[in-house]
N, C-alpha and C positions, 0 to 999 in steps of 0.2 A: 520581632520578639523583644526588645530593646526599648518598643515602646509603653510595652505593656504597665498598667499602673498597677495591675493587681495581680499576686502570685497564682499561678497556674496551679488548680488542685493535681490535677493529672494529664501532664505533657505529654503528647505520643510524637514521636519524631521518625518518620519516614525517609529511611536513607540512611546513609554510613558513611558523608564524607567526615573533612576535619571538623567541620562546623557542626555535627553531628554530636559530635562526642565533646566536642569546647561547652556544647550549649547544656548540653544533657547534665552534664557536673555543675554547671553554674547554676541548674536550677534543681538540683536535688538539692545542693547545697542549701539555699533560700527553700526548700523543703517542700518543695512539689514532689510527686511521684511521677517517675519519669518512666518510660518502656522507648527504646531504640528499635526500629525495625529496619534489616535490610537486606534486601533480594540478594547481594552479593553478600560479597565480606568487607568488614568496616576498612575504611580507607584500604582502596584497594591497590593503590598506588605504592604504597609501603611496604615493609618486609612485615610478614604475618609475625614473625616472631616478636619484631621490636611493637607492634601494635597490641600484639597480647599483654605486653608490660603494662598499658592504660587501659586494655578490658578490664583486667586483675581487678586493679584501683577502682575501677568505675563499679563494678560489679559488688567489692565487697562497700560501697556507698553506698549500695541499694539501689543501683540503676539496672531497671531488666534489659536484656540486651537481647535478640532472636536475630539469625545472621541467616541468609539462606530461605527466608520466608517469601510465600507469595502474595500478594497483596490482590484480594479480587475486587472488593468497594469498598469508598467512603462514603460514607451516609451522616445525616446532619440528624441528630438526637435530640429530640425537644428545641428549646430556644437556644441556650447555648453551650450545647455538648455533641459530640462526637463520636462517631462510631465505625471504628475499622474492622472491616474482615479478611481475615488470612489464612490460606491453605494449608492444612497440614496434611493431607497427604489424598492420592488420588481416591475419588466416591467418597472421600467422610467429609462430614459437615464442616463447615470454616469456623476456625474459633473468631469471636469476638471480642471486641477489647473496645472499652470504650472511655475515652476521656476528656478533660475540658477543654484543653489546647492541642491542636493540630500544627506542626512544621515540616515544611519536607526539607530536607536536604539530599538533593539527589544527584548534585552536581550543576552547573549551569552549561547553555548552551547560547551563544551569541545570537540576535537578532537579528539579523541582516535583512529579512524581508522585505523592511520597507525603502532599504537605500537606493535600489534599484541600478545595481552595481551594473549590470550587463552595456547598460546605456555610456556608463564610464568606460569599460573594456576590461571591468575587476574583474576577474574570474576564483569563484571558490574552488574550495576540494575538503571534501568530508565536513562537509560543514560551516568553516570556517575560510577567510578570507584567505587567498595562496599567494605565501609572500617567499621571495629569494632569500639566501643567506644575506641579504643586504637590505630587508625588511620592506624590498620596492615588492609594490603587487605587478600582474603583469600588465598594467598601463604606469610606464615607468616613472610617470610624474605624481604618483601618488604610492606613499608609504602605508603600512597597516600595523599598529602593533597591540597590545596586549590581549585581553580575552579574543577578540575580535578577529584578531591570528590565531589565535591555538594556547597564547599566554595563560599559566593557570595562576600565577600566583602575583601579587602587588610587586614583590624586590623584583619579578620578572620582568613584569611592565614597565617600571621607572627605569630601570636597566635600559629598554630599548625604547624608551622617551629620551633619553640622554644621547644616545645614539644616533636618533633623526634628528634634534636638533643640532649637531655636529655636523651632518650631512649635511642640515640645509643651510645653518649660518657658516661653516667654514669650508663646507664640500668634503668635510674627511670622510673615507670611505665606515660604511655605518655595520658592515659586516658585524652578526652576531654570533659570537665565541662563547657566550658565560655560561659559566657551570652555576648554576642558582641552586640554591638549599632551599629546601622545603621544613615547615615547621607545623604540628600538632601543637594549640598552646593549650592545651590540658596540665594536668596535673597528676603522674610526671609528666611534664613537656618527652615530644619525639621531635625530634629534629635530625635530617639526613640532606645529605646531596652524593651526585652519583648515581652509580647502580647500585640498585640492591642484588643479593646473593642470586635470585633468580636470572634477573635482567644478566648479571654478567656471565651465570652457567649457559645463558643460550650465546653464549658468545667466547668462549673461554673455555677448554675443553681440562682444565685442572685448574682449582681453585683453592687459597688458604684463606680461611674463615678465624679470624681472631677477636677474641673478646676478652674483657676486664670490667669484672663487678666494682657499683658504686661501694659493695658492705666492703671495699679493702682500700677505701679511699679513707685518709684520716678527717679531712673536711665533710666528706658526708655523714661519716658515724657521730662524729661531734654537733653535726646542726642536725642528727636524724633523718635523713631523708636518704636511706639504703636499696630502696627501691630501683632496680633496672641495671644496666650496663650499656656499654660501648662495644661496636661492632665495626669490626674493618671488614672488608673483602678485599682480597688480594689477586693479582693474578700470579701464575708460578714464576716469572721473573723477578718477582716480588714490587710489580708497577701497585698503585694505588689505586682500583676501583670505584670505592662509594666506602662508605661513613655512613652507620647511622646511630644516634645515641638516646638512647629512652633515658630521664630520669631530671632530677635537679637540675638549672640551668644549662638544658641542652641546646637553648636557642642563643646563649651567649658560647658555647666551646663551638658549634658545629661552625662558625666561621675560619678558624686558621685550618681547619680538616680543607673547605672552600678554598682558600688560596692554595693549599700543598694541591689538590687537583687541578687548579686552574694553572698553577706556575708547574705541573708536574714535580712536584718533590718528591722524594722516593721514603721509604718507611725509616733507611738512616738519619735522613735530614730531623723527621719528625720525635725519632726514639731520642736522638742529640739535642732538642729544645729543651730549654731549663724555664719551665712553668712556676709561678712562682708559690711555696709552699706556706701555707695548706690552702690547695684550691682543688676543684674536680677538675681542674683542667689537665689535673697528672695524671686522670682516668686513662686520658687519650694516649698518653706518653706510655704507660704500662705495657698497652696494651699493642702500640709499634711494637715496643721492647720484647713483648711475649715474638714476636714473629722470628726475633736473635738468640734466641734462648732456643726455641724449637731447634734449630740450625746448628746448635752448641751438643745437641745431644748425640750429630750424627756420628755413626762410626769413624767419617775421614777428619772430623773435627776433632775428637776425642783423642784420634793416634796424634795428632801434631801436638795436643797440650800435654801428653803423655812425653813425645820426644823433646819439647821445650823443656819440661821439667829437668832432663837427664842434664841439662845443661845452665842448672839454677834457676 
């Protein structure tokens, strides 16, 4: 797509990953007509909620979006145009939609075909290469890491390229532990690591869901970009879950959320950071803060500040 010299009249993009929705704004912008299709729902890896914050945007740009579609052919239209059919509903005709540029984004899935891994002693699983918490496959003299493993994202990969090489120039043990963030660079950027509210309700049988809009941040009503909020998930101890944040520089806050989960910080340490003003990075801090405030309201809290008062 990157190489194209000539703008797309009418881009069809097949799929709903990140690259989906990156490509589809970068080229409504430069003023193609764009239509998104996807069998699931757009990035599906993310919390639906924070991902509808960049449908919004996408949608009131003029980008058509169809989530849920099924795709029965592509057909090649005169010389160079295109023509997609897709289901809408059982015995009625597929509607058509036809346009100049075709992109699937569907996700990728590693090649391994031709390695011919078996003769090594590599054994897959689900597809992908099956590696230890210590990134060895099961012929131990050979490491596996990024797509190729299961890695979806680049900071994934270089993460456990630093690792094997540690293992193999100094022998440190190359065990991987990192919590990596994921990023949407759209416009608003989504950015999260963690679980999202799903992932952790099937695991967490009571959960606090905390949020803080950008429109109460002073730095975003000043540069206009009001758009979206921050989202914690908590568990009821009030341990740190997953972060995710839709909106203006989400790919630069979602890192210190990344260290408080990797280092386990707990939502005091975070609510007690002094961010420096006016940034959005006090989104994140509010929104700790909202989780002490909920707590301030309960009845055993209220008698103590009531009994402190009796005594100045």
């Amino acid at each position: 797509m990157l190489d194209l010299d000539r703008r797309p009249a009418h881009l069809i993009i097949v799929g709903g990953d990140a690259s989906a929705l990156e490509l589809a704004q970068t080229f409504r912008r430069l003023g193609s007509q764009v239509t998104v299709l996807a069998e699931g729902s757009l990035v599906p890896r993310e919390d639906p909620e924070m991902v509808a914050v960049l449908t919004r945007r996408l949608s009131a740009e003029g980008v058509t979006i169809r989530e849920g579609v099924h795709l029965t052919a592509v057909e090649r239209r005169g010389k160079t145009s295109v023509r997609v059919l897709v289901a809408t509903g059982e015995g009625a005709e597929p509607d058509e939609i036809d346009g100049s540029h075709l992109m699937v984004a569907a996700g990728r899935t590693p090649d391994v075909a031709a390695l011919d891994l078996k003769k090594a002693r590599v054994a897959l699983r689900d597809g992908v290469v099956d590696v230890s918490a210590m990134l060895r496959t099961t012929n131990r003299r050979i490491y596996a890491i990024g797509g190729v493993a299961g890695a979806d994202t680049v900071q994934a990969a270089r993460h456990q390229a630093g690792l094997v090489l540690k293992a193999l120039l100094f022998r440190l043990p190359a065990k991987d532990r990192a919590i990596v963030p994921r990023l949407v660079g759209a416009d608003p950027e989504l950015a999260s690591v963690g679980l999202t509210e799903a992932e952790a309700a099937r695991r967490h049988r009571r959960l606090t869901i905390l949020r803080w809009p950008y429109a109460e941040n002073d730095r975003a009503r000043a540069e206009r970009k009001t758009d979206g909020h921050v989202k914690l998930v908590v568990a009821r101890d009030g341990e740190l879950l997953g972060v995710s944040i839709a909106g203006a520089n989400a790919s630069e806050m979602i890192g210190i959320w990344a260290l408080a989960l990797a280092k386990r910080l707990g939502l005091n340490e975070m609510a007690a950071s002094i961010p420096p003003y006016p940034t959005t990075a006090e989104i994140g801090k509010d929104a700790a803060i909202a989780y002490f405030a909920g707590r301030a309201r309960r009845a055993p809290v209220r008698s103590m500040v009531r009994l402190l008062r009796m005594f100045g």
